[in-house]
N, CA and C of each residue as an Amber inpcrd file, in Angstrom:
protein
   540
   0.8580000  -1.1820000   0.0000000   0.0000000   0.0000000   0.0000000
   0.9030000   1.2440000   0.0000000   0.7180000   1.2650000  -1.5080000
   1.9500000   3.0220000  -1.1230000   1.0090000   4.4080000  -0.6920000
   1.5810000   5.0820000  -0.1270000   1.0150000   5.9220000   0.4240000
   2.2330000   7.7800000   0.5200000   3.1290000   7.4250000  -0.5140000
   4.4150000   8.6420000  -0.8090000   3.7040000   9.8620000  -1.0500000
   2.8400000   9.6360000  -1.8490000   2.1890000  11.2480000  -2.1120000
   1.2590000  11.5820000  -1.5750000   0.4900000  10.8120000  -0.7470000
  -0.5470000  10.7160000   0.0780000  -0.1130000  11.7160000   1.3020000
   1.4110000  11.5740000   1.8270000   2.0720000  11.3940000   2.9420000
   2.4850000  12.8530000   3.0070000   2.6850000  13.0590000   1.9050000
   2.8690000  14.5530000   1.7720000   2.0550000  15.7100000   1.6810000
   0.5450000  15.1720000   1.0030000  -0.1090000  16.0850000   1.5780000
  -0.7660000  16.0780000   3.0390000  -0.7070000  14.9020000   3.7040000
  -1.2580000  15.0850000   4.9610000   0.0810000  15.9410000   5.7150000
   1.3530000  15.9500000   5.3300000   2.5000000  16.8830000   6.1330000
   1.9910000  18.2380000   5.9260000   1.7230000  18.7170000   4.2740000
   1.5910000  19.8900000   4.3830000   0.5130000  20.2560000   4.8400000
  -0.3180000  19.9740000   4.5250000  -1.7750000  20.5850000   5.2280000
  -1.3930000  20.1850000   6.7220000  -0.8080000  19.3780000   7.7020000
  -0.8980000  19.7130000   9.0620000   0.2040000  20.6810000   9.7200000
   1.5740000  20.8730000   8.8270000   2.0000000  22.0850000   8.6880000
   1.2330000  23.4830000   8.3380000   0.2270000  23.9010000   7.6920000
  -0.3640000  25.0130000   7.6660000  -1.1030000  25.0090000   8.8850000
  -1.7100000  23.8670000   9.2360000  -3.0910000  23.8660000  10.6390000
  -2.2460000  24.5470000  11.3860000  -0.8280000  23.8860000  11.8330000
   0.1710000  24.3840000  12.9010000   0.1500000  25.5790000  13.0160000
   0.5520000  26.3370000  11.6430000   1.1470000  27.4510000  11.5110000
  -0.1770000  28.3140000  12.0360000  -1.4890000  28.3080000  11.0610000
  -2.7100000  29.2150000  12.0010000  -2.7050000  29.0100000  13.2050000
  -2.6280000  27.7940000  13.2460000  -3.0780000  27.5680000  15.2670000
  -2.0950000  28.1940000  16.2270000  -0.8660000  28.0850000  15.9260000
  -0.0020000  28.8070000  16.5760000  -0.2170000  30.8080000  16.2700000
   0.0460000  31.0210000  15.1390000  -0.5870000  32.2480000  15.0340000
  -1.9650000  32.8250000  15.7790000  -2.5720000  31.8930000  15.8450000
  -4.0750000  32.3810000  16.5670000  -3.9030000  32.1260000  17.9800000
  -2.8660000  31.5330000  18.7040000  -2.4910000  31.4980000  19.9460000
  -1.8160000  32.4100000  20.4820000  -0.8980000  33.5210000  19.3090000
  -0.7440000  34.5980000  19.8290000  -1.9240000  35.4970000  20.2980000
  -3.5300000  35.2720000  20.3330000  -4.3590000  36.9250000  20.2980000
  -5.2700000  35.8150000  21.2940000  -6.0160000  37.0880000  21.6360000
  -7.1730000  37.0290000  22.9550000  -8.6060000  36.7840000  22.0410000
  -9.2660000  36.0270000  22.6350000 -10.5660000  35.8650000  22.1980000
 -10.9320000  37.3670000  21.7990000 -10.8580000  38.4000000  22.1280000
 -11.6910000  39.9150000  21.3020000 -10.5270000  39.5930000  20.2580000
  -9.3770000  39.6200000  20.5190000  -8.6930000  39.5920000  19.0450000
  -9.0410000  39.2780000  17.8090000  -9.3520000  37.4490000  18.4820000
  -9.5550000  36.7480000  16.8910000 -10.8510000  37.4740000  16.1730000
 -11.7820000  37.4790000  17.2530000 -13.1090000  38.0080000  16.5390000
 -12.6940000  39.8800000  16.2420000 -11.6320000  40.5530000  15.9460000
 -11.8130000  41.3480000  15.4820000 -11.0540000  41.6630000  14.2600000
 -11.7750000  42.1410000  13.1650000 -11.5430000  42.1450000  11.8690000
 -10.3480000  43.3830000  11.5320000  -9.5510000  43.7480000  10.7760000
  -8.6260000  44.4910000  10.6460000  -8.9870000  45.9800000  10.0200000
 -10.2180000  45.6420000   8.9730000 -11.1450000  46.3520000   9.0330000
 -12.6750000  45.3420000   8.1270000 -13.5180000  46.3110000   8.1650000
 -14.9180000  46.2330000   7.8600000 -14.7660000  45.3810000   6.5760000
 -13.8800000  45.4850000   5.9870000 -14.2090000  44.5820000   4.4780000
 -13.3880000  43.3290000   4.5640000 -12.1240000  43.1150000   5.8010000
 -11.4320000  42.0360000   5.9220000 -12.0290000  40.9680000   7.5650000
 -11.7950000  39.9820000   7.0240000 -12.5700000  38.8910000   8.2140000
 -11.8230000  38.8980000   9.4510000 -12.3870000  38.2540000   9.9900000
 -11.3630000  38.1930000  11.4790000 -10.8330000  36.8220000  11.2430000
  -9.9360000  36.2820000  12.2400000  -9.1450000  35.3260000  12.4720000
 -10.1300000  33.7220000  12.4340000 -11.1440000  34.4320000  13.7410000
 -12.3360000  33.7280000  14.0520000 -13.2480000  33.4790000  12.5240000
 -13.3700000  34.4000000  11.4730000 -14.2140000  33.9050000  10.8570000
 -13.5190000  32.8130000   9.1330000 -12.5290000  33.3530000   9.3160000
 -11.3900000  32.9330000   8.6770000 -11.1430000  31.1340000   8.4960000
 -11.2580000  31.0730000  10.5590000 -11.1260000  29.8920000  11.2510000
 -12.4220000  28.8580000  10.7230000 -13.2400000  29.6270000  10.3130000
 -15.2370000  28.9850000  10.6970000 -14.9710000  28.5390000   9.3590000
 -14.7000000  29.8280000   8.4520000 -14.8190000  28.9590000   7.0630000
 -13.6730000  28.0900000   6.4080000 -12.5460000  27.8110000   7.0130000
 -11.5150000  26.5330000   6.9990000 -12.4170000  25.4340000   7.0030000
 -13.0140000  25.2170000   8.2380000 -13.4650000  24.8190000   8.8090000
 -14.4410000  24.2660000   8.1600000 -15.3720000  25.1370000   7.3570000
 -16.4770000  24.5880000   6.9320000 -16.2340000  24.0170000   5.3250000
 -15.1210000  24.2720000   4.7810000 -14.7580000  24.1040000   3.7790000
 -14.0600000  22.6920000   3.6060000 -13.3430000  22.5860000   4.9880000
 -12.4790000  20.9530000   4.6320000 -13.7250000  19.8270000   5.0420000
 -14.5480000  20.6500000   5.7070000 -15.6610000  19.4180000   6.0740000
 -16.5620000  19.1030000   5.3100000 -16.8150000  20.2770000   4.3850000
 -17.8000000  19.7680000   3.2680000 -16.9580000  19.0900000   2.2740000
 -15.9050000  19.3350000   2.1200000 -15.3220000  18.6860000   0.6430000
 -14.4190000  17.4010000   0.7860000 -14.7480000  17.0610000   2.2420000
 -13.5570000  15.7500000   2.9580000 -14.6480000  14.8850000   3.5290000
 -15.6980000  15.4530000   3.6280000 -17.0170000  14.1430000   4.4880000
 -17.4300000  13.3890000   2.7390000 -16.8360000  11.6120000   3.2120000
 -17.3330000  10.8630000   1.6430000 -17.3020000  11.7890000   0.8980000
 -15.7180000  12.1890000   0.7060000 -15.3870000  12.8080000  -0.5930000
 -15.4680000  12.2490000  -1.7210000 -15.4160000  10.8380000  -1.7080000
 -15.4500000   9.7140000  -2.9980000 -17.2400000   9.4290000  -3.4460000
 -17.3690000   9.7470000  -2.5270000 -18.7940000   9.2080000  -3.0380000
 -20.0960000  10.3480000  -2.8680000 -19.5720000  11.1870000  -2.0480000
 -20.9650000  12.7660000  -2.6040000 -20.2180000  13.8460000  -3.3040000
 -20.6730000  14.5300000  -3.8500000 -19.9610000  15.9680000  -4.1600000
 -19.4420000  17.4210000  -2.8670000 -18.8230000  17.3000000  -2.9500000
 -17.7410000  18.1460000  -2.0220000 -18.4040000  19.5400000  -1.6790000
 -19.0890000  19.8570000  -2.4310000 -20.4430000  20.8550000  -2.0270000
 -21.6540000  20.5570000  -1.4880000 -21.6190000  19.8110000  -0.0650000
 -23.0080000  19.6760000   0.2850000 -24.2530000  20.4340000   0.5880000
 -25.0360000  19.6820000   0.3340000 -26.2670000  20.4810000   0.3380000
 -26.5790000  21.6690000   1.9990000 -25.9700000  20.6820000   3.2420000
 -26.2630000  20.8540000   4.6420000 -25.1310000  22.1720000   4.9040000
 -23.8740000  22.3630000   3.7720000 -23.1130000  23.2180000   3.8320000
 -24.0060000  24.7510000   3.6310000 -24.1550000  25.7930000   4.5630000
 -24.4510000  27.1710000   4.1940000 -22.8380000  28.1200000   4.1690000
 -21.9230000  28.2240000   3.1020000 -20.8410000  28.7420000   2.9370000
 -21.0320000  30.4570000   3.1610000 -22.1110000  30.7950000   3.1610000
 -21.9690000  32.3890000   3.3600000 -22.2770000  32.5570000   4.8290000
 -22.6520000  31.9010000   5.4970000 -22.6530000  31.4330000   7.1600000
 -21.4830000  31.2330000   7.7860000 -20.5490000  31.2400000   7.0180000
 -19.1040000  30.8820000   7.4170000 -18.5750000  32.5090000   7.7720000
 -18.6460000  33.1820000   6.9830000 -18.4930000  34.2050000   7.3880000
 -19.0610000  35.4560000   8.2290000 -20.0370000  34.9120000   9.0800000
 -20.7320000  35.5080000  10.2000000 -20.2720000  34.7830000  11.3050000
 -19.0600000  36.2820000  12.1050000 -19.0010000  35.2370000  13.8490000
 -20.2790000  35.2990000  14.4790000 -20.9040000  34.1870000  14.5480000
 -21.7340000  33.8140000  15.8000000 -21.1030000  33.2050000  16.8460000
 -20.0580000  32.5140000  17.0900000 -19.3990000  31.8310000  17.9980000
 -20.1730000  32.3830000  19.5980000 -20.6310000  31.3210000  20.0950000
 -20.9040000  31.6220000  21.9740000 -19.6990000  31.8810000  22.4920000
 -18.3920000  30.6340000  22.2720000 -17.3940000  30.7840000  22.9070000
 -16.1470000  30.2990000  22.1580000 -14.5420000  30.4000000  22.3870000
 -13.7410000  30.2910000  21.9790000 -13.8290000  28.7520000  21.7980000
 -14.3920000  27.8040000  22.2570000 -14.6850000  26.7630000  22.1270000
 -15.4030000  26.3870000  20.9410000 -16.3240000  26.8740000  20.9170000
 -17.3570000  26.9590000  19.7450000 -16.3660000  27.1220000  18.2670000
 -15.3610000  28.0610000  18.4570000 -14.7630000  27.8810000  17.1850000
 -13.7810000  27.2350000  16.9820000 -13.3190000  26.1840000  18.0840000
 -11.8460000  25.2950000  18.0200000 -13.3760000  24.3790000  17.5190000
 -14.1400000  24.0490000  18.1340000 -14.9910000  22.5680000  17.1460000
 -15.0830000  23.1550000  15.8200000 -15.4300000  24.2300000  15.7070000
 -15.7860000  24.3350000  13.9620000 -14.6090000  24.2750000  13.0660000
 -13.2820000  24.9150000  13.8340000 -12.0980000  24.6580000  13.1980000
 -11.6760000  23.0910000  12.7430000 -11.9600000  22.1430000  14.2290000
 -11.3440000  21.1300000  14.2460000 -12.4950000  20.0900000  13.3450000
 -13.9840000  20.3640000  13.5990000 -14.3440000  19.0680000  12.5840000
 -13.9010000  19.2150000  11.0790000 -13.6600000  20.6420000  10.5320000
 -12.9070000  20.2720000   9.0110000 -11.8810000  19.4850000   8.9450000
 -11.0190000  19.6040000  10.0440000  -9.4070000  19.3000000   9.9310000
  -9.8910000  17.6890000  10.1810000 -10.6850000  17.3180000  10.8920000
 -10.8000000  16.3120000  11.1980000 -11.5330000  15.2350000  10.0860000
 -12.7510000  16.2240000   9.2300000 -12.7690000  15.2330000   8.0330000
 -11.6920000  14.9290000   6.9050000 -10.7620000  15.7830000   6.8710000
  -9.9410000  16.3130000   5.9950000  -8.9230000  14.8640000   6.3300000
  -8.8510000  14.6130000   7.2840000  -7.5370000  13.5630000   8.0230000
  -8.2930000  12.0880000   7.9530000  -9.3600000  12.0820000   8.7720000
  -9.8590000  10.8990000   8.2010000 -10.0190000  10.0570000   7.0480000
 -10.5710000  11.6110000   6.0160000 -10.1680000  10.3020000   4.6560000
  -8.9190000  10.6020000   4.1770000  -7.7770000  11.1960000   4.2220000
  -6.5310000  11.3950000   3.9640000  -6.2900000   9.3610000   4.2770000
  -6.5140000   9.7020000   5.3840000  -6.3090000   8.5040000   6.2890000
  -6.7990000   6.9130000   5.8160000  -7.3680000   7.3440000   5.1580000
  -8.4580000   5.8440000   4.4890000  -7.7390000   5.7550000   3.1650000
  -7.0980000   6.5730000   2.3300000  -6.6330000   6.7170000   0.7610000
  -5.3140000   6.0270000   0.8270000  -4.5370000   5.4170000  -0.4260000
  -3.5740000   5.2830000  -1.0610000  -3.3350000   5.9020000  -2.2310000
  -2.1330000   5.8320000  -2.6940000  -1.6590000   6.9380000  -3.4710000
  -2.7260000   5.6710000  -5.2810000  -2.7130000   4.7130000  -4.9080000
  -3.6150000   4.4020000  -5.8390000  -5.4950000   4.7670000  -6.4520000
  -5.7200000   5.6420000  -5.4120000  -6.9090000   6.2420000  -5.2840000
  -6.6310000   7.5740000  -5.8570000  -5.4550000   8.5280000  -6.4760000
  -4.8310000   9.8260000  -6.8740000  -5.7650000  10.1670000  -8.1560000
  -5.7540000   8.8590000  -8.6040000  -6.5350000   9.0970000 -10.3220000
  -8.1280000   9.3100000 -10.0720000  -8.3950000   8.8210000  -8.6610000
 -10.4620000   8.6220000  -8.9840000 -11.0700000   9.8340000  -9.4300000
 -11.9060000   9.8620000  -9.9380000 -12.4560000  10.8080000 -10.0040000
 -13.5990000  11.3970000  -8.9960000 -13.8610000  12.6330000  -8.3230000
 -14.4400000  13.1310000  -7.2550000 -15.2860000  14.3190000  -7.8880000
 -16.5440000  14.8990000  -7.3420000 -17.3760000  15.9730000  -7.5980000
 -17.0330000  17.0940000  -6.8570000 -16.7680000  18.2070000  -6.7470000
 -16.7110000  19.5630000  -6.1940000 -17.8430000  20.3460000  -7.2760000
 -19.0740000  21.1060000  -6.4430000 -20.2080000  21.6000000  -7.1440000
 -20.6530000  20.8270000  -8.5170000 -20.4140000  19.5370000  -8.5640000
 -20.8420000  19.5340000 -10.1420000 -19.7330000  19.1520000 -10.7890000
 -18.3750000  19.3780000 -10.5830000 -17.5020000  19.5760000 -11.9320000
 -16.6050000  18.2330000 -11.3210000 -16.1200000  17.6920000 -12.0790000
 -15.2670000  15.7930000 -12.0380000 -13.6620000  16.8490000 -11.5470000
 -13.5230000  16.3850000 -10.7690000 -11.7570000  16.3620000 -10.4530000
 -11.0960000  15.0550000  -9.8550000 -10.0330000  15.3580000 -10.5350000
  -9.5030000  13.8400000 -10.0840000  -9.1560000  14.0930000  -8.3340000
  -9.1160000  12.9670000  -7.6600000  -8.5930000  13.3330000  -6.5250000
  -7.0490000  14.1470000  -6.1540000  -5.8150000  13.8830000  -6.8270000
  -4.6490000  14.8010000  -7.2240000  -5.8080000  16.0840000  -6.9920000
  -6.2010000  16.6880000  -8.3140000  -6.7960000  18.0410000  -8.0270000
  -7.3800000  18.4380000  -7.1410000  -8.0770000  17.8300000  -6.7060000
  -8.9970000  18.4040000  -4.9620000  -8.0110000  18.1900000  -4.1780000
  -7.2900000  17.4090000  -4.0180000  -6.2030000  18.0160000  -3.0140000
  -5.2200000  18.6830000  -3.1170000  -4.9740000  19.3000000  -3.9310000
  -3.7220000  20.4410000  -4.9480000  -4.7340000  21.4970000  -4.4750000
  -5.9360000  21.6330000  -4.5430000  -6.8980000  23.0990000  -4.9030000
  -6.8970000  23.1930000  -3.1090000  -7.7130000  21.7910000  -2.4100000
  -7.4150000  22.3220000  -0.9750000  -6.6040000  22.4080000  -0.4020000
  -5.4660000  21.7750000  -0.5170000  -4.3630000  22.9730000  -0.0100000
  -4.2870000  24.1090000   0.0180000  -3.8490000  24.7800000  -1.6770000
  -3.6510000  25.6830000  -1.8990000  -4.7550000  26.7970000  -1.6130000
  -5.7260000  26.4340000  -1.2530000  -7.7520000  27.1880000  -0.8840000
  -6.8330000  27.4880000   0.8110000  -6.3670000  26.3710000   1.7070000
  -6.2370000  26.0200000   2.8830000  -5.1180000  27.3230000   3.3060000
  -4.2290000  27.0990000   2.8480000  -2.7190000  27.8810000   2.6420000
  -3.0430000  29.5580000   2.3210000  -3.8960000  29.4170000   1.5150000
  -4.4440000  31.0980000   1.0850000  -4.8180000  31.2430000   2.7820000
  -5.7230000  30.4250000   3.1310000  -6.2210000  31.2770000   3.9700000
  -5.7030000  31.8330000   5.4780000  -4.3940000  30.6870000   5.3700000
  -3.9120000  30.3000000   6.5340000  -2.9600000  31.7300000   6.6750000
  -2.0710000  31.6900000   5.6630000  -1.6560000  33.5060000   5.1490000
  -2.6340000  34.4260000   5.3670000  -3.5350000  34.6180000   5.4380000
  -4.5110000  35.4220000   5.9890000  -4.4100000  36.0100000   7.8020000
  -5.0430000  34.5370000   7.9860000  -4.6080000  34.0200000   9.4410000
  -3.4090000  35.0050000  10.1770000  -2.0710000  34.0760000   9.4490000
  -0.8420000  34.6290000   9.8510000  -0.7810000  36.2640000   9.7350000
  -1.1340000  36.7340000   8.8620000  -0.9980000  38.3300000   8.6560000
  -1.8400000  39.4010000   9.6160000  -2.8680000  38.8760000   9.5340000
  -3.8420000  39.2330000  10.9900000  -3.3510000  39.3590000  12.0470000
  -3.1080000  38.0090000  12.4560000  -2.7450000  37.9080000  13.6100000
  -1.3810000  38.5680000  14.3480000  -0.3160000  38.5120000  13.1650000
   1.1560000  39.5260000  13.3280000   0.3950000  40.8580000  13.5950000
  -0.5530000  41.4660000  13.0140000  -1.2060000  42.7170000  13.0230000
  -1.3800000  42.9940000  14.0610000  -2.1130000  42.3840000  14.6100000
  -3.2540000  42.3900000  15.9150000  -2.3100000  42.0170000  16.9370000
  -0.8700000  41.4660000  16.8390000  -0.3760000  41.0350000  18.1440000
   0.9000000  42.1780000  18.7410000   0.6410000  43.0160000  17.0070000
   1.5410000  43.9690000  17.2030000   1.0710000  45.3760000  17.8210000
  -0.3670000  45.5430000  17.2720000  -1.1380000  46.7710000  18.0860000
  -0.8730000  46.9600000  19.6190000  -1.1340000  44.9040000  19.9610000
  -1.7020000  45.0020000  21.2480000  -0.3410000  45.1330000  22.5310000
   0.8360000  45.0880000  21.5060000   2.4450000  45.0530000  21.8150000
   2.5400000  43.2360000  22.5580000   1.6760000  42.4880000  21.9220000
   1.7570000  41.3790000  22.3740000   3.0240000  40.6440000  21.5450000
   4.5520000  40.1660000  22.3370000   5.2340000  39.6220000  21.9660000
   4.8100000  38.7340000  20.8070000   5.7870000  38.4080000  19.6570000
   5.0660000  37.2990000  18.3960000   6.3130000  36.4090000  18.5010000
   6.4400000  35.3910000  18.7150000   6.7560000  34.1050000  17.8350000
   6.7470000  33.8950000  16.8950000   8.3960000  34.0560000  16.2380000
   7.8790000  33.6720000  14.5820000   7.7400000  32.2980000  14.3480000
   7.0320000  31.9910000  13.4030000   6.2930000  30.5760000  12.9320000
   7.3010000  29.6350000  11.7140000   7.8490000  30.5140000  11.2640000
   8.9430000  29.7610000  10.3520000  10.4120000  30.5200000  10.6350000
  11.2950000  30.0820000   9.6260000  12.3540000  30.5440000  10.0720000
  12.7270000  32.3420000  10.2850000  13.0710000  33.0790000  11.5970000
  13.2590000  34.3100000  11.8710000  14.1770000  34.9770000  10.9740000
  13.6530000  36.3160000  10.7960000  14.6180000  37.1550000  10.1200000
  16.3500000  37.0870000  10.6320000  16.8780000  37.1920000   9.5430000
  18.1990000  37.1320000   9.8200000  18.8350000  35.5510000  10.1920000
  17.9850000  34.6310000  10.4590000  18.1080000  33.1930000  10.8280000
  18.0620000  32.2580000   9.5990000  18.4930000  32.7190000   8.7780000
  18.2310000  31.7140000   7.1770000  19.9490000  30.7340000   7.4720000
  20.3970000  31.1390000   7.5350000  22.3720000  31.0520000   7.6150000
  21.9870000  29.4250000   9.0880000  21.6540000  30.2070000   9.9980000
  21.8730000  29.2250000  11.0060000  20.8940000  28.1570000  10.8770000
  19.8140000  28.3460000  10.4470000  18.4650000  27.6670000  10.0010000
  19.1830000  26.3470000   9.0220000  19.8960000  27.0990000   7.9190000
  20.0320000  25.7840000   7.4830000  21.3960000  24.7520000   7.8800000
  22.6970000  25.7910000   8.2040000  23.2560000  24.9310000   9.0790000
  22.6370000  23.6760000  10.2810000  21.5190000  24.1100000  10.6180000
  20.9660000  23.7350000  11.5690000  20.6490000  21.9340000  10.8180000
  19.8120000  22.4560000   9.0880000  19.3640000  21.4600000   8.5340000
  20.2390000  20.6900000   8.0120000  21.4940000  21.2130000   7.8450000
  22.6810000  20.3390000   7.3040000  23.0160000  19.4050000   8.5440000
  23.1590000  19.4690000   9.5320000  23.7530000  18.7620000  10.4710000
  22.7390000  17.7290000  11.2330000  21.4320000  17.8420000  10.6910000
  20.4290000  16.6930000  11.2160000  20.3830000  15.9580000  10.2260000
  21.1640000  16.5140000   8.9820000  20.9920000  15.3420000   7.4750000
  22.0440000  14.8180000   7.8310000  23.3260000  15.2870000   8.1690000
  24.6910000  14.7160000   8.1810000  24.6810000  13.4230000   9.7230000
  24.2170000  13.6730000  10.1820000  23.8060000  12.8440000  11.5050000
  23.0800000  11.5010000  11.5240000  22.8410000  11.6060000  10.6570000
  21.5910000  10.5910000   9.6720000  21.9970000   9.3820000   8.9530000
């Protein structure tokens, strides 16, 4: 059961989850829910429609169309959230359909063909598009949240390698290959 390219998109997509989740761990519940301005989303709503997006297009992705009917996508972008809780479940059941069938596939399943609204994509393509759908948004995420952590003079953690740290970064990567 090969599973090489399979393997790689479940790395990258749980590398981006990381990267928002850690970014959104820099800000305070008013944070996430506040937008940067009036025409850009908040963190929180950002989060809802991840969320609602990997779950509609990852629940029996093989066998319904990736646009479900029970999906309301313009609902995604209204915080209603009760509590910060409320939006780690809405975050986490996408991620969580998204992994499950990651989880069920072999790289021999790459060719099937799958529905998103109507239109045939092979499985390769729905997972090339959600990533790259995932990753857009997650850059979102990240940019916000640097924003908002900088207003609030809330220290940031950088999430990938720090300015000026490229030199030691990869020394760093040479010597866990050479070790090897």
């Amino acid at each position: 059961m090969q599973r090489e390219t399979l393997r790689a998109f479940e790395h990258e997509f749980a590398r981006y989850r990381a990267y928002a989740q850690r970014a959104a761990a820099h800000l305070t519940w008013a944070q996430l829910r506040t937008p940067l301005n009036p025409e850009v989303n908040s963190v929180a709503v950002v989060m809802k429609h991840v969320g609602g997006n990997l779950r509609s297009r990852w629940t029996d992705a093989l066998t319904t169309d990736g646009e479900k009917p029970w999906r309301l996508r313009d609902t995604e972008f209204v915080d209603d959230f009760a509590d910060h809780q409320a939006l780690i479940a809405c975050w986490d059941v996408g991620w969580n359909a998204l992994e499950a069938q990651l989880a069920a596939l072999t790289d021999a399943d790459l060719p099937r063909v799958l529905t998103i609204r109507n239109q045939p994509h092979t499985l390769t393509l729905a997972l090339t598009r959600s990533l790259s759908h995932t990753s857009y948004h997650v850059g979102q995420i990240v940019q916000t949240a640097r924003v908002l952590a900088a207003q609030s003079a809330t220290p940031w953690t950088t999430l990938t390698i720090p300015r000026g740290g490229s030199d030691a970064f990869n020394q760093h990567v040479r010597q866990q290959t050479a070790s090897r």
